[in-house]
N, C-alpha and C positions, 0 to 999 in steps of 0.2 A: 179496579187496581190502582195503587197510588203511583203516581207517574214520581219517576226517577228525579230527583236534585238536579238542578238546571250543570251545576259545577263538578257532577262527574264526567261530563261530556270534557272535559280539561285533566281528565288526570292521566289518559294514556300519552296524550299529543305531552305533557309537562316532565310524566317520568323520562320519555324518548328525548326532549329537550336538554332533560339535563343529563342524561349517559352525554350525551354527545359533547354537550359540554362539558364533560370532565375529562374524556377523550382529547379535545383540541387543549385543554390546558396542560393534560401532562403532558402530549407532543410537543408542546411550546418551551414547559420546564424540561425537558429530557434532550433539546435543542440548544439551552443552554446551558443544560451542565455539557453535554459534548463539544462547545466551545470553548467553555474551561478546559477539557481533556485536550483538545486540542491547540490551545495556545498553549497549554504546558509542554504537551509532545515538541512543538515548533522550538521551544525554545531549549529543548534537554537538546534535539540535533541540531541546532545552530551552536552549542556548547560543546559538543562533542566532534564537530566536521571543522573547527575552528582553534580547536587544543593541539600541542605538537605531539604528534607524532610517538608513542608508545615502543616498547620491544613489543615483539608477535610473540602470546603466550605459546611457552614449552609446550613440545609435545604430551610429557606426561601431568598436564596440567586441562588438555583440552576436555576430558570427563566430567570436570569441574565447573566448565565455566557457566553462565548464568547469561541466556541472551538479551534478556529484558534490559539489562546493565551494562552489555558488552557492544550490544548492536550500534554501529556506525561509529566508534571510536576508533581514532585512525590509527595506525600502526607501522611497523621500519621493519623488514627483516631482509636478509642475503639469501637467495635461495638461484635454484638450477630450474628454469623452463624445461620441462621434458621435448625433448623435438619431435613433430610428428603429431604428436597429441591434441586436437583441438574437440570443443565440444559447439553449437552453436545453440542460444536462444532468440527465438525471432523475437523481435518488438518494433513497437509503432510508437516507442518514443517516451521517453522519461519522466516524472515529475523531478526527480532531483539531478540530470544531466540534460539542462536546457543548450544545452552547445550543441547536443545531438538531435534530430529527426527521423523519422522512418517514413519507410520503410527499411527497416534493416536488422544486425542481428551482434548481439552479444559473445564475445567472442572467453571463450572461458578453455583453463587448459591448467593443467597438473603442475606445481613446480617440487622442487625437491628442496626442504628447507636444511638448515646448517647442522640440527640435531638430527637430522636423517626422514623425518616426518615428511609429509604429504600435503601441501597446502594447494586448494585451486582458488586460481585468479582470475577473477572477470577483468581481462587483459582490455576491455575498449570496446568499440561501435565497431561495426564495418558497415558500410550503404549496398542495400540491395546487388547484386551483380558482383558483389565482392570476398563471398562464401569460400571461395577456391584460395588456398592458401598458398598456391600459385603464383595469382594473381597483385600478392600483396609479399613478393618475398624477401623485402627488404625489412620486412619485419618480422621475420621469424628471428627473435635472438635468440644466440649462442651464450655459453659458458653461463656464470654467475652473475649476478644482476642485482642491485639492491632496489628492492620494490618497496612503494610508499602508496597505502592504500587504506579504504576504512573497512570494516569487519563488517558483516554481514549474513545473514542465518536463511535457508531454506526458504524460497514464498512457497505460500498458502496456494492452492489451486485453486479455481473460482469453478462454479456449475457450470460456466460454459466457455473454458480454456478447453482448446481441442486435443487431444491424444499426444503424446509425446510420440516421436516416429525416429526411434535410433538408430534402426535401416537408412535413414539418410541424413545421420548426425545431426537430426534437428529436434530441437526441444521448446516448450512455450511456457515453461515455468523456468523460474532460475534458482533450481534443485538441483546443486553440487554432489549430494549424496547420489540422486538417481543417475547423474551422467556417472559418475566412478564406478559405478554396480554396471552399468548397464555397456560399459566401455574396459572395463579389468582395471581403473588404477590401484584398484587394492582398497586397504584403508584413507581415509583423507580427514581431515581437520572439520570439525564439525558445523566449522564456518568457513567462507571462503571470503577473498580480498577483493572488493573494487577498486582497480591499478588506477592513479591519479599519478605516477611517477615510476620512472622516467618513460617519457613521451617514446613509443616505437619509430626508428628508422625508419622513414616515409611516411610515418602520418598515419599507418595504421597497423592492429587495428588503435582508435582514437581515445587513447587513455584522460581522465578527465575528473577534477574536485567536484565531490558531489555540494549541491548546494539546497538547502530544502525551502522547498518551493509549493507547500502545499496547500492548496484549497481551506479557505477560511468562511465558510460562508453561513455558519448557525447562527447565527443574530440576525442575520436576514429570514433564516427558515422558521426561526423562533417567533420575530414579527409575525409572520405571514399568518404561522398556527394561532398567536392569542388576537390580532385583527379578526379571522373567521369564528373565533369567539364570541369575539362583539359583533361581529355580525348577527352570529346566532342569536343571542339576548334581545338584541333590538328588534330583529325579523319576530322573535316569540312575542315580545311581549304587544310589536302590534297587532300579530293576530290573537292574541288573545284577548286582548281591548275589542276588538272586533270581534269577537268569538260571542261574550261577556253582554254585549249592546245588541247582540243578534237573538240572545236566549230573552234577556229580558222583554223585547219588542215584538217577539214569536214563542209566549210559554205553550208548553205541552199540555195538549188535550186532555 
């Protein structure tokens, strides 16, 4: 029998070489386009949490609006706190309200706006231990209120946020819609307001300008992916130098 070509013994180890290699390159491009996506994101909310202050769109305009364009632009409007009403989201802490820490919890609650419409407002922080609206009753306002806040749309759940539990007014997503359903405010505004103004009577709950503060780190990830690149390439081609010098030195029988 004619014994095989010394240089098929290089073509499974070379096809595997180079999938792989095209693997860590596109990781590497796909690492920096989403540093492009993301220094653009940084810079639309540093645009828009830094702009004054808008009127809160019309009730019969909120069907319309569009949150890819609407999200975090800050907004003025007059409205009535419902009393009585609160919603809580736990959290462990912000990327865009570094003035806060957790453990603690999101304090969200129905207001009644000037057109008659339903706006809820993530009214501030409160720290652990401070749930009971009892215990904070210096900040329950009264009457009408001019609230100064940015706009803000439903989060995404993640696979592994745990259950919302409205048996005990506590929530782990900051979904206005699910608290109003799950609580009777009726209809509400398809966004709700992070309150930055005016500061509640005692200090909480801890109303606060958001400021965006987000992780930038794809040019490091990018590095890292096309270095193991070049790793790959160089680790191949010594063994295959070696691979090359072992067939000629040892031919088949």
């Amino acid at each position: 029998m004619t014994p095989a070509p010394a240089w098929r013994g290089l073509v499974v180890p070379s096809l595997t070489a180079l999938v792989l290699l095209a693997a860590l390159l596109a990781l590497g491009t796909w690492q920096i386009e989403r540093k492009a996506w993301k220094e653009a994101l940084i810079a639309t909310l540093a645009q828009r949490v830094d702009a004054p202050p808008m009127d809160v769109p019309a009730r019969g305009g909120w069907n319309g609006l569009d949150a890819g364009s609407m999200e975090f632009r800050r907004v003025a409007f007059t409205a009535e706190l419902v009393s009585g009403e609160e919603a809580l989201v736990y959290t462990a802490g912000s990327a865009f309200r570094t003035d806060v820490s957790g453990p603690g919890y999101w304090v969200f609650a129905p207001a009644r706006s000037a057109d008659g419409g339903t706006i809820v407002v993530n009214r501030g922080f409160v720290p652990e231990g401070r749930q009971d609206p009892a215990s904070r009753a210096e900040g329950q306002i009264r009457g009408k209120v001019e609230i100064v806040g940015a706009m803000r749309w439903p989060e995404t759940r993640g696979m592994f946020t745990p259950a919302d539990e409205p048996q005990r007014n506590l929530w782990f997503v900051r979904d206005h819609i699910a608290m109003a359903a799950a609580k009777g405010w009726g209809e509400v505004a398809p966004f709700f307001v992070d309150q930055e103004a005016p500061p509640a009577p005692g200090g909480l709950p801890k109303a606060g300008r958001i400021v965006p503060n987000l992780p930038n780190n794809h040019l490091q990830y990018a590095l890292t992916w096309y270095g193991l690149a070049l790793v790959l390439v160089v680790a191949f081609v010594v063994w295959a130098r070696g691979r090359r010098s072992e067939l000629r030195l040892d031919p088949p029988d």
